[in-house]
N, C-alpha and C positions, 0 to 999 in steps of 0.2 A: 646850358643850365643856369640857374637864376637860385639863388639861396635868398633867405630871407628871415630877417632875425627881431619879433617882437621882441616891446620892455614897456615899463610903464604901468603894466595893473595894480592890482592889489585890492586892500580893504577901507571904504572909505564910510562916511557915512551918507544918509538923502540928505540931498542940497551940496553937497562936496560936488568936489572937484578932480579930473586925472587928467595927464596928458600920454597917450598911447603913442610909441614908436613904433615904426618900423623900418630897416634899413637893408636896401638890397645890395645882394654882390654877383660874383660872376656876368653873365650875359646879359648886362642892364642895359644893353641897347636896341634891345629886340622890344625893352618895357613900353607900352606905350600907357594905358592906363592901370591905374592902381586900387585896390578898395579895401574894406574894411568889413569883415564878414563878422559875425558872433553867433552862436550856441550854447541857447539854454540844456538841461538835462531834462530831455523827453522832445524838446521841441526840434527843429529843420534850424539848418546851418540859414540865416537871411543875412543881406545886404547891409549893413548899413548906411555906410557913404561911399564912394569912391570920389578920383579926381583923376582928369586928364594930364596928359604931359604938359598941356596949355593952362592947365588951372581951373576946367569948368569942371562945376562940383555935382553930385548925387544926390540927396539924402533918403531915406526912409521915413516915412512921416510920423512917426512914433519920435525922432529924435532931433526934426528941422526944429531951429530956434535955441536948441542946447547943444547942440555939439555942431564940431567945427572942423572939415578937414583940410589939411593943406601939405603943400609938398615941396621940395627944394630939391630940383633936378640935379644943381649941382655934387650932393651929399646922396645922391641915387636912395632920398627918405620921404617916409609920409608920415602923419603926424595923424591926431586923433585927438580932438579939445573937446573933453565931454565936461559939463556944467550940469548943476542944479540934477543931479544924478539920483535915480531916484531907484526902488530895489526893484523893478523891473527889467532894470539894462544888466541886472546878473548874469553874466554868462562868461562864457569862454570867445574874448576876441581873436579873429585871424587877419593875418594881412594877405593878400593874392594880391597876384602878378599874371601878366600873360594873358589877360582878358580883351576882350572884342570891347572900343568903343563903337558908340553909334550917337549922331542926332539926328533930331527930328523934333521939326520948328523952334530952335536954337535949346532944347530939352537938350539934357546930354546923359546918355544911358552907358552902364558897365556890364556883361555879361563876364561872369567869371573864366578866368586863366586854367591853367593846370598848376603854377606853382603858389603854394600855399607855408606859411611860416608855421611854426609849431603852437601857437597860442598861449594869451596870456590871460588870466584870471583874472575879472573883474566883479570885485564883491559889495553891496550895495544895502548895508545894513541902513533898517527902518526906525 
């Protein structure tokens, strides 16, 4: 089993700034890639970014150019650099584990895990 512990939301204003953690424990060697899911109220849990154990990244195209993910295998963490944040990215962030990577023509795709952290609020006043 793999536990997994968001921090880092909160309330910011557009144009602000947060950095999202996530930090796993238990059976982190089974982890190969990691991501970063969110959920607005009404809409589907979506992707945001993930990253490989090797460091290639995901993003979502609503959020390439403003946010940033990165990861420190040693610290079994992912991180979550969102910028210039604007009230659209309102939602409830998750971290997941235990997902299928794949590439294709040096792309690097996440399909989600089974383990899922509790979520953290992220609020995006206009």
């Amino acid at each position: 089993q793999v536990q997994l512990v968001e921090s880092g939301g909160g309330l910011v204003q557009a144009g602000g700034s947060l950095r999202l953690s996530c930090a796993a424990s238990g059976s982190t060697s089974r982890i190969s890639g990691m991501g970063w899911y969110r959920q607005a109220p009404g809409n589907a849990r979506e992707l945001v970014a993930a990253v490989s154990r090797s460091g290639s990244t995901n993003y979502t195209d609503s959020v390439k150019g403003r946010f940033s993910i990165s990861r420190d295998n040693a610290k079994n963490t992912i991180y979550l650099h969102m910028r210039d944040l604007k009230p659209e990215d309102t939602a409830v962030y998750f971290c997941n584990a235990g997902g299928i990577s794949s590439y294709n023509q040096n792309n690097y795709y996440y399909a989600k895990g089974d383990y899922w952290g509790q979520g953290t609020q992220v609020t995006v006043s206009s």
